[in-house]
PABAGU-913255 format. One record per residue (C-alpha): residue in three letters; x, y, z; residue number from 1. Coordinates in pm, 1 decimal, m for minus. Layout:
<rs>
rest = ala, east = X, north = Y, up = Z, nr = NUM
...
</rs>
This chain:
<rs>
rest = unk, east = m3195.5, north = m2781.5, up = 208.8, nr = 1
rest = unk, east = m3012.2, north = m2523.6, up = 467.1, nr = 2
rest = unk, east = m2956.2, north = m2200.1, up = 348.6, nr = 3
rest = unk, east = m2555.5, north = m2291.9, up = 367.0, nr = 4
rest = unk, east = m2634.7, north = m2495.3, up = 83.4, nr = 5
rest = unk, east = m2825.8, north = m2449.9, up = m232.3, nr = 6
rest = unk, east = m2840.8, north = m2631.2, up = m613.0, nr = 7
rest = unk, east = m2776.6, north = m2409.2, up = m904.7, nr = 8
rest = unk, east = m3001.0, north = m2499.3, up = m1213.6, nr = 9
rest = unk, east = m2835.0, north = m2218.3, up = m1408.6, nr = 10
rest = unk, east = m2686.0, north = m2416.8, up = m1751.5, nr = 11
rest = unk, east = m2478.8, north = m2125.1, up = m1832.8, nr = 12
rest = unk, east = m2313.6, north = m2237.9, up = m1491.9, nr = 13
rest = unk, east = m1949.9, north = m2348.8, up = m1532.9, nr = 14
rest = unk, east = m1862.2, north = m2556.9, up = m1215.3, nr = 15
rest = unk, east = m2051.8, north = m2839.1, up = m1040.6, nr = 16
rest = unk, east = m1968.9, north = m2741.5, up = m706.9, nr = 17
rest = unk, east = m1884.0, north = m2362.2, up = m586.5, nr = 18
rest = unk, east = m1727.4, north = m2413.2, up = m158.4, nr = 19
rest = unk, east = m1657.2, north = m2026.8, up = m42.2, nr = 20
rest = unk, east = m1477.7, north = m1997.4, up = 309.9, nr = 21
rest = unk, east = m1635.9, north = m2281.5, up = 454.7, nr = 22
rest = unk, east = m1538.1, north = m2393.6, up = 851.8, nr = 23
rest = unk, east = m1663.4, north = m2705.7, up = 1021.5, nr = 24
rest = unk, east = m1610.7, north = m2757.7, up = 1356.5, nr = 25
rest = unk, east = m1738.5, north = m3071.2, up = 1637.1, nr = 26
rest = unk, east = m1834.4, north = m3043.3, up = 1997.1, nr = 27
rest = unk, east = m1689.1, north = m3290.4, up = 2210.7, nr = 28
rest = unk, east = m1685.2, north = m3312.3, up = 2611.4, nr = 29
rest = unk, east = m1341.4, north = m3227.2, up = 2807.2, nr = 30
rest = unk, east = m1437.3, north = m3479.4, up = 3090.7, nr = 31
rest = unk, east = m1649.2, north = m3788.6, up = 3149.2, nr = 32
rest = unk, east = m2032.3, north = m3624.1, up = 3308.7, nr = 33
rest = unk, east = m2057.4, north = m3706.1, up = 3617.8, nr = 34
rest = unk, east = m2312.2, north = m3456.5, up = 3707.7, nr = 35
rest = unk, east = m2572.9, north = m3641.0, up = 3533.9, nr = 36
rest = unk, east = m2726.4, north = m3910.3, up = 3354.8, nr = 37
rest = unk, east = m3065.4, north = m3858.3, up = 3273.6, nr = 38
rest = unk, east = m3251.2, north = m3649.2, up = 3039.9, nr = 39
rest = unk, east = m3408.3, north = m3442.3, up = 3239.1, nr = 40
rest = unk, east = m3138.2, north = m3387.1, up = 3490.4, nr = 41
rest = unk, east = m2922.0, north = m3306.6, up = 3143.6, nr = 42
rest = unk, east = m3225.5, north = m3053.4, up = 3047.0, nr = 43
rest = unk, east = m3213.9, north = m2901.0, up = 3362.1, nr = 44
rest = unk, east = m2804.2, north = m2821.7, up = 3357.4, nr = 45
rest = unk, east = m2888.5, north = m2681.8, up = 3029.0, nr = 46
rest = unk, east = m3138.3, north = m2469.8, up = 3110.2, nr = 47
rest = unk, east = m2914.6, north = m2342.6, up = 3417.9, nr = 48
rest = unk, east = m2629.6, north = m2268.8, up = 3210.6, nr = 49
rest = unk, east = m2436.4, north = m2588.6, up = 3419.5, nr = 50
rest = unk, east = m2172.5, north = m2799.0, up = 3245.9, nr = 51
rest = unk, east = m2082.1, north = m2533.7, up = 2961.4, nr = 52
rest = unk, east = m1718.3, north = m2594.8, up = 3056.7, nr = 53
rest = unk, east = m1726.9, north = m3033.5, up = 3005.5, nr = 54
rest = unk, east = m1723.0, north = m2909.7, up = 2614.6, nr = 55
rest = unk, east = m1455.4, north = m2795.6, up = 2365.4, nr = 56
rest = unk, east = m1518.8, north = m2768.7, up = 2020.8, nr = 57
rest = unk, east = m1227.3, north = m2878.0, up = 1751.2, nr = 58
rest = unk, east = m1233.1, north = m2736.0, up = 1372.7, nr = 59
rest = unk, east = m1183.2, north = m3026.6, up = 1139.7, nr = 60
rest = unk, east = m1199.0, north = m2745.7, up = 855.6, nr = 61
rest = unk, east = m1065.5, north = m2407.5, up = 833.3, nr = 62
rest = unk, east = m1181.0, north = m2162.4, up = 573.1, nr = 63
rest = unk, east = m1199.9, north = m2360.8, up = 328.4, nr = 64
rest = unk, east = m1277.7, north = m2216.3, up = m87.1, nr = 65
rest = unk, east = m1295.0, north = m2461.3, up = m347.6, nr = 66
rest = unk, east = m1432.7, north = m2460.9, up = m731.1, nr = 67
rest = unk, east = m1479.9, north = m2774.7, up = m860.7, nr = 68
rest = unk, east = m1526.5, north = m2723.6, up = m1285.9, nr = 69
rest = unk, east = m1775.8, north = m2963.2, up = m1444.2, nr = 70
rest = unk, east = m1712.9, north = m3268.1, up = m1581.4, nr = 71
rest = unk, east = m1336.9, north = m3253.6, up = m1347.5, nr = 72
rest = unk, east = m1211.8, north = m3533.1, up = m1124.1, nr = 73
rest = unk, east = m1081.5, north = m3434.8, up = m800.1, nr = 74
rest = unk, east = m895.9, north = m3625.9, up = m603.7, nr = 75
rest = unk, east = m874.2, north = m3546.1, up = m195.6, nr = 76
rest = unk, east = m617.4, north = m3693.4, up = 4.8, nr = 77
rest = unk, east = m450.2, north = m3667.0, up = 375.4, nr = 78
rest = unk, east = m373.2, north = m3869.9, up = 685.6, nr = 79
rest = unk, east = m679.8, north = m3983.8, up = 856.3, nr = 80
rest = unk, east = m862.9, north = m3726.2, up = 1109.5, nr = 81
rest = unk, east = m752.9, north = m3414.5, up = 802.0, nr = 82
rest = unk, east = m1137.2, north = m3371.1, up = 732.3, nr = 83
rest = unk, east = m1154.5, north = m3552.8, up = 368.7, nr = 84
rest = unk, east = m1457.6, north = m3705.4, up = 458.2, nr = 85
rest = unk, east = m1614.8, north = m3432.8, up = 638.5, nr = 86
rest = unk, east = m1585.9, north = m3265.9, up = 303.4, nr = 87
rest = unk, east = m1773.6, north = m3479.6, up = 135.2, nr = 88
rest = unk, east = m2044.2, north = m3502.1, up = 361.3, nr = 89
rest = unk, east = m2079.8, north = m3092.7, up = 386.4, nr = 90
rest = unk, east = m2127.2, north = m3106.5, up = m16.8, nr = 91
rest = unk, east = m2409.6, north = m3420.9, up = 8.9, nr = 92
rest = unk, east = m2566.4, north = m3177.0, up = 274.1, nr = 93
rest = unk, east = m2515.3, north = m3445.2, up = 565.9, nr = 94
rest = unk, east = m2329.6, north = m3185.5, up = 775.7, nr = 95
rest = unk, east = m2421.7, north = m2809.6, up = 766.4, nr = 96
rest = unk, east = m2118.7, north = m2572.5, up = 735.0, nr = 97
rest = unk, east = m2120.4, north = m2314.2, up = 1033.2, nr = 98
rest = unk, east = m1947.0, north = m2051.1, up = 826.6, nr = 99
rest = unk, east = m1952.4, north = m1979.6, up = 473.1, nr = 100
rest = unk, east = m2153.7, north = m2160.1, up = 176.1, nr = 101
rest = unk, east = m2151.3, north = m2448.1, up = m67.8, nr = 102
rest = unk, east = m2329.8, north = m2421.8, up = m423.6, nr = 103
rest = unk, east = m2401.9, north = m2779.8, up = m596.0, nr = 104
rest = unk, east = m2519.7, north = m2821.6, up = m945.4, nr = 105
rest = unk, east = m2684.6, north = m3152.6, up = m1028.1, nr = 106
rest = unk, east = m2782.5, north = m3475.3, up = m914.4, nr = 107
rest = unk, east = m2525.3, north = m3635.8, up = m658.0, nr = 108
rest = unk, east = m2453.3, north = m3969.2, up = m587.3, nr = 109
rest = unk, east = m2264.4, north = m3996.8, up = m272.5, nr = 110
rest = unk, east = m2091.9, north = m4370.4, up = m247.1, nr = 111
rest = unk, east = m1994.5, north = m4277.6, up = 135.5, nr = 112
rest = unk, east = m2207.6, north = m4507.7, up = 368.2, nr = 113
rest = unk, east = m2355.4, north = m4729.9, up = 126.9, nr = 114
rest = unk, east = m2715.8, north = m4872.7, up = 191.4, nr = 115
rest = unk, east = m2735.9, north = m4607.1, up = 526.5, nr = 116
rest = unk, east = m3097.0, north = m4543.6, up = 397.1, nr = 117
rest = unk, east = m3170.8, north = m4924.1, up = 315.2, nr = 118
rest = unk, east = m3465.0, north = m5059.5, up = 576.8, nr = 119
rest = unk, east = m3371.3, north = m5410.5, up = 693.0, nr = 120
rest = unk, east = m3744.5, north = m5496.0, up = 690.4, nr = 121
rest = unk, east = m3776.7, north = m5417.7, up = 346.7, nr = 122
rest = unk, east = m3727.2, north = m5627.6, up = 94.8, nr = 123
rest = unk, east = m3415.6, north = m5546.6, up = m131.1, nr = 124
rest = unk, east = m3670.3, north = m5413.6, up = m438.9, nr = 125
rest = unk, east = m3836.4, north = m5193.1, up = m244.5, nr = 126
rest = unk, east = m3567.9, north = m5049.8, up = m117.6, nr = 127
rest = unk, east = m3416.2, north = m4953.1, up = m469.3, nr = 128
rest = unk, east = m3734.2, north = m4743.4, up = m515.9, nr = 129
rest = unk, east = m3731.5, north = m4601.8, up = m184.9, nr = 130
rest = unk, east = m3368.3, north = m4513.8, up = m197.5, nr = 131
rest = unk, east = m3403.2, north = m4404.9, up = m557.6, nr = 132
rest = unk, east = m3658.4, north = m4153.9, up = m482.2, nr = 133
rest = unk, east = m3425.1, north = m3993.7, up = m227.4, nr = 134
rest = unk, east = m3223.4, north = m3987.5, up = m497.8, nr = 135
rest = unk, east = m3406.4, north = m3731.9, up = m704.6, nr = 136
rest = unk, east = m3532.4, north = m4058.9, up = m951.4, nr = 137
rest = unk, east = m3858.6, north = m4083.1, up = m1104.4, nr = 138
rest = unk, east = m4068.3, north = m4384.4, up = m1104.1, nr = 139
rest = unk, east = m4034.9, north = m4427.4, up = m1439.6, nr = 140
rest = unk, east = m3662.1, north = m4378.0, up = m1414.7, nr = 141
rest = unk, east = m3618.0, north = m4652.4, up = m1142.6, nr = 142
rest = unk, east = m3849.5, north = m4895.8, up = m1312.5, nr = 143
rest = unk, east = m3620.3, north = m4876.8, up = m1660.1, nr = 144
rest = unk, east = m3308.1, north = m4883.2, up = m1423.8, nr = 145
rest = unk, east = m3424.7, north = m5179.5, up = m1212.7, nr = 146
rest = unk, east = m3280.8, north = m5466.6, up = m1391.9, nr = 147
rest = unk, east = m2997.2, north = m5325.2, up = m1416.7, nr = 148
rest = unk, east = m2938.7, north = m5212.1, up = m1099.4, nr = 149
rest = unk, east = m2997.8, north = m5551.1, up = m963.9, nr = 150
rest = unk, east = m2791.4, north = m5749.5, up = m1213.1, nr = 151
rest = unk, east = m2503.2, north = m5517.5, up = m1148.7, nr = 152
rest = unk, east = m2529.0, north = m5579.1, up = m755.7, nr = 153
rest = unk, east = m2559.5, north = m5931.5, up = m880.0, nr = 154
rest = unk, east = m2886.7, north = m6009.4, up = m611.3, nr = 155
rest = unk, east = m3152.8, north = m6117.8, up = m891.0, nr = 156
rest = unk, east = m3195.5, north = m6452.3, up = m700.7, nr = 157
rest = unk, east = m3250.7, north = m6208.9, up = m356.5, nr = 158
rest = unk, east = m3396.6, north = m5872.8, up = m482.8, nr = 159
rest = unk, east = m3728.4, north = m5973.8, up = m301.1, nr = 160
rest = unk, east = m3578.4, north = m6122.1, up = 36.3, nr = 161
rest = unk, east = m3537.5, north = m5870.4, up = 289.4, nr = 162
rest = unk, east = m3227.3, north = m5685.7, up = 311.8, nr = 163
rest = unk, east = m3224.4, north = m5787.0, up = 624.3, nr = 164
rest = unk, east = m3121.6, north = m6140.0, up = 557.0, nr = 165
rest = unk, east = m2851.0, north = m6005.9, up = 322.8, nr = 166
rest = unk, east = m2489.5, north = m5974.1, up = 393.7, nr = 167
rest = unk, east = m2271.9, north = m5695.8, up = 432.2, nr = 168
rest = unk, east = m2118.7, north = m5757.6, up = 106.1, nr = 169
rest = unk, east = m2452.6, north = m5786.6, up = m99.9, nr = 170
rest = unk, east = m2569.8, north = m5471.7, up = 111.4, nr = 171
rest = unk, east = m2303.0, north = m5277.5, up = m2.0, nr = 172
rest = unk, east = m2331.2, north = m5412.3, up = m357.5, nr = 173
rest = unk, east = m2703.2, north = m5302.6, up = m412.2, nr = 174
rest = unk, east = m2631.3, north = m4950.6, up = m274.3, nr = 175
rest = unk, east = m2325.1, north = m4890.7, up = m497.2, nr = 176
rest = unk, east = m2502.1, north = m5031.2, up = m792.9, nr = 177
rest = unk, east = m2832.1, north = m4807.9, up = m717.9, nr = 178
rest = unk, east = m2609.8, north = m4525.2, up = m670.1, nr = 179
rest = unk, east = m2412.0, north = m4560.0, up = m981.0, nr = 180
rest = unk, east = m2744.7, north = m4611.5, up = m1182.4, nr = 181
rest = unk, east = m2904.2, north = m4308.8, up = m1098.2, nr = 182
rest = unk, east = m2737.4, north = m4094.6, up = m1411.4, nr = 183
rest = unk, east = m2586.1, north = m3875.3, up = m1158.0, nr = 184
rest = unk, east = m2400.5, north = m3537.7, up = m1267.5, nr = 185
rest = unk, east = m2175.4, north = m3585.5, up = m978.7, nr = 186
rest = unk, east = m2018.6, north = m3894.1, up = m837.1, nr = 187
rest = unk, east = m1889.7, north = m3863.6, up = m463.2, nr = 188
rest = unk, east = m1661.0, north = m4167.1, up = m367.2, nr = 189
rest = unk, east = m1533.1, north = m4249.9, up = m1.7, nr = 190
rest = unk, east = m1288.6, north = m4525.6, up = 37.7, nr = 191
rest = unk, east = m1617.1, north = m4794.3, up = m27.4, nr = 192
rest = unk, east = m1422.2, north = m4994.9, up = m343.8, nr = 193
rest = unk, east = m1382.2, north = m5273.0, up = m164.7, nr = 194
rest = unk, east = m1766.1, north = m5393.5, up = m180.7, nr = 195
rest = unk, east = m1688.5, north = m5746.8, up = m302.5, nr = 196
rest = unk, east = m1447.8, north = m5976.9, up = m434.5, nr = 197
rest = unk, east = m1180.8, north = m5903.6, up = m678.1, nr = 198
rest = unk, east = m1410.7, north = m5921.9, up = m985.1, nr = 199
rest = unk, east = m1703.8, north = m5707.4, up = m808.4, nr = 200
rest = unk, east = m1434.0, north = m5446.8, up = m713.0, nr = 201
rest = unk, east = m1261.7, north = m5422.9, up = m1095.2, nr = 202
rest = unk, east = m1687.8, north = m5428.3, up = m1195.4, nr = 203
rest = unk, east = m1688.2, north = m5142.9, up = m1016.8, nr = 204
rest = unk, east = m1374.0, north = m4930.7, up = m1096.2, nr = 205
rest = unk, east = m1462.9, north = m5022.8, up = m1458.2, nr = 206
rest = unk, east = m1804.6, north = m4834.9, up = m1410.4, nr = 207
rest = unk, east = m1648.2, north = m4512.1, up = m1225.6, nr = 208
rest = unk, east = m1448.3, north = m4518.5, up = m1539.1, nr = 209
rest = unk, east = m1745.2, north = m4530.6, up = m1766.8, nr = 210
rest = unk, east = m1913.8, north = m4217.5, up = m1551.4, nr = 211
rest = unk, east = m1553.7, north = m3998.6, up = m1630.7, nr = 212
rest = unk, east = m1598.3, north = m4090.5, up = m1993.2, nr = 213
rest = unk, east = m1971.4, north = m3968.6, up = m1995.0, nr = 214
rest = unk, east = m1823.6, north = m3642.4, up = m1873.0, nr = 215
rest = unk, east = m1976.7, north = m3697.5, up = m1531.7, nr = 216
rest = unk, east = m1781.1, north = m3463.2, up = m1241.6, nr = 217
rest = unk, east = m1559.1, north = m3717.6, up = m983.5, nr = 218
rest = unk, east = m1505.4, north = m3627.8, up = m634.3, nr = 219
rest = unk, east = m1286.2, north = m3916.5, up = m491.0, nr = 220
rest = unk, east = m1114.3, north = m3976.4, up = m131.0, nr = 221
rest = unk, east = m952.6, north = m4256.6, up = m90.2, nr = 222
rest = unk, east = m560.6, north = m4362.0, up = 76.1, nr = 223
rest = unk, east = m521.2, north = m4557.9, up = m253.1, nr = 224
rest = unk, east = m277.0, north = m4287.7, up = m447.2, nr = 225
rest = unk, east = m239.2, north = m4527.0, up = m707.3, nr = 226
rest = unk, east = m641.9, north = m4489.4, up = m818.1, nr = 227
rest = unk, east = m614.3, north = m4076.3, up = m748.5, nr = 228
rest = unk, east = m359.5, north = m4037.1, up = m1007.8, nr = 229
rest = unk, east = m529.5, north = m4275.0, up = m1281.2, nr = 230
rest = unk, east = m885.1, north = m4132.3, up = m1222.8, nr = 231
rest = unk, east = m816.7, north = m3761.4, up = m1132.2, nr = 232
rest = unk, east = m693.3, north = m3434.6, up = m1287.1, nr = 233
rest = unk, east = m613.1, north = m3234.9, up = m989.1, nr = 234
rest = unk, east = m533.6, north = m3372.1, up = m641.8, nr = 235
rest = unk, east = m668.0, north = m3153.5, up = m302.2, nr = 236
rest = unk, east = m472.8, north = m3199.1, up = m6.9, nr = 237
rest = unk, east = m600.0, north = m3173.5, up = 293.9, nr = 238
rest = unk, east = m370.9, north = m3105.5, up = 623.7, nr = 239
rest = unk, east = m531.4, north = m3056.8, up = 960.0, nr = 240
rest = unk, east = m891.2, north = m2916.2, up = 803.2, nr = 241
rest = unk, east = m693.2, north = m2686.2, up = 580.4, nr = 242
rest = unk, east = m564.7, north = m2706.1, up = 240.0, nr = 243
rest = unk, east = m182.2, north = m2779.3, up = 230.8, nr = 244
rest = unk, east = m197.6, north = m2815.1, up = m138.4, nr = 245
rest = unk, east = m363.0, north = m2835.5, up = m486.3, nr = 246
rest = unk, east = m248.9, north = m2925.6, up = m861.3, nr = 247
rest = unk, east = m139.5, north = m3217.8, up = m1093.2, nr = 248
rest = unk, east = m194.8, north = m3526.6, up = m909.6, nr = 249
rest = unk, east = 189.6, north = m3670.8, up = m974.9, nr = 250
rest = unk, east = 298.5, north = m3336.2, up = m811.1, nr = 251
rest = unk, east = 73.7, north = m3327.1, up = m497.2, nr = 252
rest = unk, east = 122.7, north = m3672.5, up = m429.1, nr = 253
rest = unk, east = 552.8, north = m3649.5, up = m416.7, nr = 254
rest = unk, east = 481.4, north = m3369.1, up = m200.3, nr = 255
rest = unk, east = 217.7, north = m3563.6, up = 31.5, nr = 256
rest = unk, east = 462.8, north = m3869.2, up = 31.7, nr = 257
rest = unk, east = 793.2, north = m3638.7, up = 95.4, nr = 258
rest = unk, east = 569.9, north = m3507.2, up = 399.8, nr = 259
rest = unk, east = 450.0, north = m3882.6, up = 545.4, nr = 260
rest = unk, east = 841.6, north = m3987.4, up = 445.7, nr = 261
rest = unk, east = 983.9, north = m3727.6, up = 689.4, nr = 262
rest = unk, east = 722.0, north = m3752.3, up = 987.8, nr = 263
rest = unk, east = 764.4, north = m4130.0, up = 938.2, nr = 264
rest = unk, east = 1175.7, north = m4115.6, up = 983.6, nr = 265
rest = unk, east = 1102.4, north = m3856.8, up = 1250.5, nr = 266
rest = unk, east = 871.1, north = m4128.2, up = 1402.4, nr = 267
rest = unk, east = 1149.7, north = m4363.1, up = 1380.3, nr = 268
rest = unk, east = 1456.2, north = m4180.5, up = 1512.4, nr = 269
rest = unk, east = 1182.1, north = m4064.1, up = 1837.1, nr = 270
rest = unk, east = 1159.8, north = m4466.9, up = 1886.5, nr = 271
rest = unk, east = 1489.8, north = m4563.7, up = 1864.0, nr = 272
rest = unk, east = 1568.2, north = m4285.8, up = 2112.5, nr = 273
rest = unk, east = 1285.1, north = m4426.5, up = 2331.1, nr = 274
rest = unk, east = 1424.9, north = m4749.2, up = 2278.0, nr = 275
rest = unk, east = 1809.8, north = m4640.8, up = 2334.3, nr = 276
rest = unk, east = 1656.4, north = m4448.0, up = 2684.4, nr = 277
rest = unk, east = 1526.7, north = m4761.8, up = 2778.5, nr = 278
rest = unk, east = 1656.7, north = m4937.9, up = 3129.0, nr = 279
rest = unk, east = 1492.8, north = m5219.6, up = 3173.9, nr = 280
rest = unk, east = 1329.7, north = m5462.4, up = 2908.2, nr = 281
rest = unk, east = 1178.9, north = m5772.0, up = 2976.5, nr = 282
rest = unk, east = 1384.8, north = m6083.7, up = 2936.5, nr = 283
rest = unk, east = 1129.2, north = m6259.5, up = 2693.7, nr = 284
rest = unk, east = 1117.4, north = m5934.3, up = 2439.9, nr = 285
rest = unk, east = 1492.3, north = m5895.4, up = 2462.5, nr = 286
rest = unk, east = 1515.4, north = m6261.3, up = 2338.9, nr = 287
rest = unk, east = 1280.6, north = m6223.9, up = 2029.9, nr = 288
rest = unk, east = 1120.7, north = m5929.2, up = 1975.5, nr = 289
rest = unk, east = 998.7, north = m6010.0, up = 1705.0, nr = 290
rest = unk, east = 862.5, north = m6393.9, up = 1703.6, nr = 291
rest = unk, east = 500.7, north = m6300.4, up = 1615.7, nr = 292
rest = unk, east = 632.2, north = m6211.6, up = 1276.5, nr = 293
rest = unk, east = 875.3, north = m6438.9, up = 1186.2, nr = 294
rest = unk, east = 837.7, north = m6802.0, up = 1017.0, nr = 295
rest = unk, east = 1076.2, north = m7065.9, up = 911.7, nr = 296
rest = unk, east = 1342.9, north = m7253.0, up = 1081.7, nr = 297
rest = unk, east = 1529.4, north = m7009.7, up = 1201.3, nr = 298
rest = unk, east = 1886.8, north = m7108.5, up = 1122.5, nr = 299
rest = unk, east = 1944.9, north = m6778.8, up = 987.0, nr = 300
rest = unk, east = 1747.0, north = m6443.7, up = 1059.3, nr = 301
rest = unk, east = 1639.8, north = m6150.1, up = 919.8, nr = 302
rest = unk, east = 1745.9, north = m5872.3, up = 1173.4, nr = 303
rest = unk, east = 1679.8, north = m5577.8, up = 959.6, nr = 304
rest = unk, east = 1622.7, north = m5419.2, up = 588.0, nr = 305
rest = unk, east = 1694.1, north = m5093.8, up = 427.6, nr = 306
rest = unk, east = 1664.3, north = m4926.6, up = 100.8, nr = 307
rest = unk, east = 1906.2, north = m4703.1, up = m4.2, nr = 308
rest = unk, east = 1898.6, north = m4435.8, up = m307.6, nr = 309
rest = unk, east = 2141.4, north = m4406.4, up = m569.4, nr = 310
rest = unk, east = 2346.2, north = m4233.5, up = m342.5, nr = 311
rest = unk, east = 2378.5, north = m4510.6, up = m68.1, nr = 312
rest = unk, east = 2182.5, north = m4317.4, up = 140.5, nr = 313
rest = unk, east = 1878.6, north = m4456.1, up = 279.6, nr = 314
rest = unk, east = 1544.6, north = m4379.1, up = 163.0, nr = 315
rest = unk, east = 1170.5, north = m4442.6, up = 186.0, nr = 316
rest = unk, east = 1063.3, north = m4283.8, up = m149.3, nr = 317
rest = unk, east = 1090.7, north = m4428.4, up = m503.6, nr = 318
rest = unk, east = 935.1, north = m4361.4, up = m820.4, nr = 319
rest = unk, east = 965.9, north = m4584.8, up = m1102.3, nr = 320
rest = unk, east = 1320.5, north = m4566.9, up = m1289.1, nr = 321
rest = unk, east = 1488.0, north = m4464.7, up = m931.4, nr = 322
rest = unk, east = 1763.1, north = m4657.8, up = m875.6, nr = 323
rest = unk, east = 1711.7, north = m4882.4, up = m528.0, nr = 324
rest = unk, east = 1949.3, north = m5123.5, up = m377.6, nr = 325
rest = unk, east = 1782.3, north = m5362.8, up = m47.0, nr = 326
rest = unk, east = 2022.6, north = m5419.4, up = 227.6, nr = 327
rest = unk, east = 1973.4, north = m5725.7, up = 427.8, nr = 328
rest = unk, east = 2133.4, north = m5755.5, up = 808.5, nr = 329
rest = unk, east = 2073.9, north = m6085.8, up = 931.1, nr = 330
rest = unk, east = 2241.5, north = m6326.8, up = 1181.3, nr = 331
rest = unk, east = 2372.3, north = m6691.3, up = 1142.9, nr = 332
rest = unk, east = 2265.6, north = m6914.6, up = 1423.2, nr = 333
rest = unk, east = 2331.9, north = m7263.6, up = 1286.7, nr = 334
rest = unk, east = 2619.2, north = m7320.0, up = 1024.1, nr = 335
rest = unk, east = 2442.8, north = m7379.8, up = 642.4, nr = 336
rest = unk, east = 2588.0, north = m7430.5, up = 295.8, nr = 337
rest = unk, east = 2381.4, north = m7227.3, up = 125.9, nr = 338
rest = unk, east = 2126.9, north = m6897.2, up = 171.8, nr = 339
rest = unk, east = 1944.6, north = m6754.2, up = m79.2, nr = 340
rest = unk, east = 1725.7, north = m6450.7, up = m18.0, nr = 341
rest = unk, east = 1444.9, north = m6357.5, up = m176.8, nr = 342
rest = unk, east = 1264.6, north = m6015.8, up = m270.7, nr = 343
rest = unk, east = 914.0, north = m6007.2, up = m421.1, nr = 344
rest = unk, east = 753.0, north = m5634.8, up = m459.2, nr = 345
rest = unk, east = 360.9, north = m5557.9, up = m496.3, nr = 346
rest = unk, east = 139.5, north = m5286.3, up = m583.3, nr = 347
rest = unk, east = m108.8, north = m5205.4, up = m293.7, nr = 348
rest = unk, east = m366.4, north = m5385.2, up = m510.5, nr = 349
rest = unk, east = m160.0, north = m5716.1, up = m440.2, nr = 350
rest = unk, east = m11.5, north = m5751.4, up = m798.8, nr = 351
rest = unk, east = 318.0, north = m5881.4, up = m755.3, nr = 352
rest = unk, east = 550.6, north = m5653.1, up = m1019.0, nr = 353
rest = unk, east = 884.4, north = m5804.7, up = m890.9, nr = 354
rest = unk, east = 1034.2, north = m6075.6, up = m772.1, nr = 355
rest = unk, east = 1352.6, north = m6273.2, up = m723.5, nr = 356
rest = unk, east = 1640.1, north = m6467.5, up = m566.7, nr = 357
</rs>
């Protein structure tokens, strides 16, 4: 334990985790090092003070304070490269803050890289109480656990095989299910729900769910908004390793959708000028751009779809009750009797919730 981070044991202690102005920043090289490629000839730059210029550093998080109370689910949420997960791994202690502090209180159990501390030599029992130790468990806690653990990762016929021979789905299995079983106070979760099939996923969910009823604290990151606003009573937003907002999940999430919407149409409009600019494009693209995508036989096409609001205006946003009307453009290249189109809408969890002629 650094001295950035420390656990409070203090019961009188309101909040599970206590961030004050916390920065986190990464050193990367400018140029490819050409100057060396051994260790001792890197040693000996270092020692010289050569090659300080091939690095830059980038800050992935920027002053960051957060209070987290007990037994509250937070969701944290932002376009890839915001620092979500570098977050989580400063509060489980994998990274070391260089500015500022974090205060934990409790046992974590950090689903980000499940199994990292498995062995593959090991067999997949003896990694339970290995990993379960790191955990903070007691023998005695792991050994009334055990069956449990393994029936939930669903590897009793494998628990003594070693993990090694097991696949990346029961590897990930076993290290959710450990970590789950290890009555933690707080639950860390980083986009790892998809462990299994369908019905090891839902097993899953359902036992997240169980942990919020037991009053257990929820730190979740994850691009799936529909699980932030069932599971979570405030939303964090992350923007560029600072935060761009924080509240009532429904309300962050508009916002954080408004803000994709617009750079996504700004996206679009800076292609289509591209495209527009264009001089010269090749004779085999110009013919069927899209070919790779398309399927059928091709006596009428598809050339583009739009949703407009209630206003005829088109729109990328909708939230249940809007009104929506789909605009097909497509092109007749052999004379038919009859076309019917077709629209079928799912949830990002593949339930269809629409669909017709």
């Amino acid at each position: 334990m650094n001295n950035h981070i420390s656990v409070n044991t203090d019961s009188k202690v309101d909040y599970c985790v206590d961030i004050k102005n916390v920065s986190k920043r990464f050193r990367r090289h400018t140029h490819k090092r050409a100057g060396y490629t051994t260790l001792k000839s890197a040693l000996i730059n270092l020692l010289f003070g050569r090659g300080a210029s091939e690095y830059q550093y980038t800050e992935v998080l920027h002053d960051l304070t957060l209070r987290i109370p007990k037994g509250a689910s937070v969701g944290v949420i932002g376009r890839n490269g915001s620092g979500k997960s570098t977050l989580l791994k400063l509060i489980t202690g994998i990274y070391k803050p260089d500015t500022g502090s974090i205060e934990s209180r409790g046992r974590i159990a950090a689903l980000i890289e499940l199994g990292a501390g498995f062995h593959p030599d090991f067999t997949g029992r003896e990694n339970v109480y290995l990993a379960g130790v790191m955990y903070g468990m007691t023998r005695d806690e792991i050994d009334s656990k055990f069956e449990e653990i393994v029936h939930f990762a669903e590897l009793t016929d494998v628990i003594d095989d070693p993990v090694r021979t097991y696949s990346s789905g029961m590897y990930m299995r076993l290290g959710f299910s450990l970590a789950v079983h290890t009555d933690p106070d707080i639950l860390i979760v980083d986009e790892v729900l998809a462990v299994g099939d369908a019905a090891f996923v839902n097993k899953c969910k359902e036992r997240i769910a169980a942990l919020r009823r037991e009053g257990k604290s929820l730190i979740l990151v994850t691009h799936d908004l529909e699980a932030v606003e069932r599971w979570c009573d405030e939303v964090l937003w992350l923007n560029a390793g600072k935060v761009q907002d924080r509240g009532h999940p429904r309300r962050v999430i508009d916002f954080y959708l408004q803000h994709i919407e617009s750079k996504e149409e700004q996206e679009l409009r800076d292609e289509k000028l591209e495209s527009e600019n264009e001089k010269a494009v090749s004779e085999e693209i110009e013919k069927d751009p899209l070919a790779l995508e398309r399927w059928g036989s091709r006596e009428v096409e598809i050339s583009n779809i739009s949703l407009l609001n209630a206003e005829g205006k088109g729109h990328l946003l909708f939230h249940s009750g809007d009104q929506v009307s789909i605009c097909f453009e497509y092109k007749v290249n052999e004379y038919v009797e009859d076309v019917v189109f077709g629209v079928g809408i799912t949830r990002s969890d593949g339930l269809v919730v629409h669909g017709t002629n």
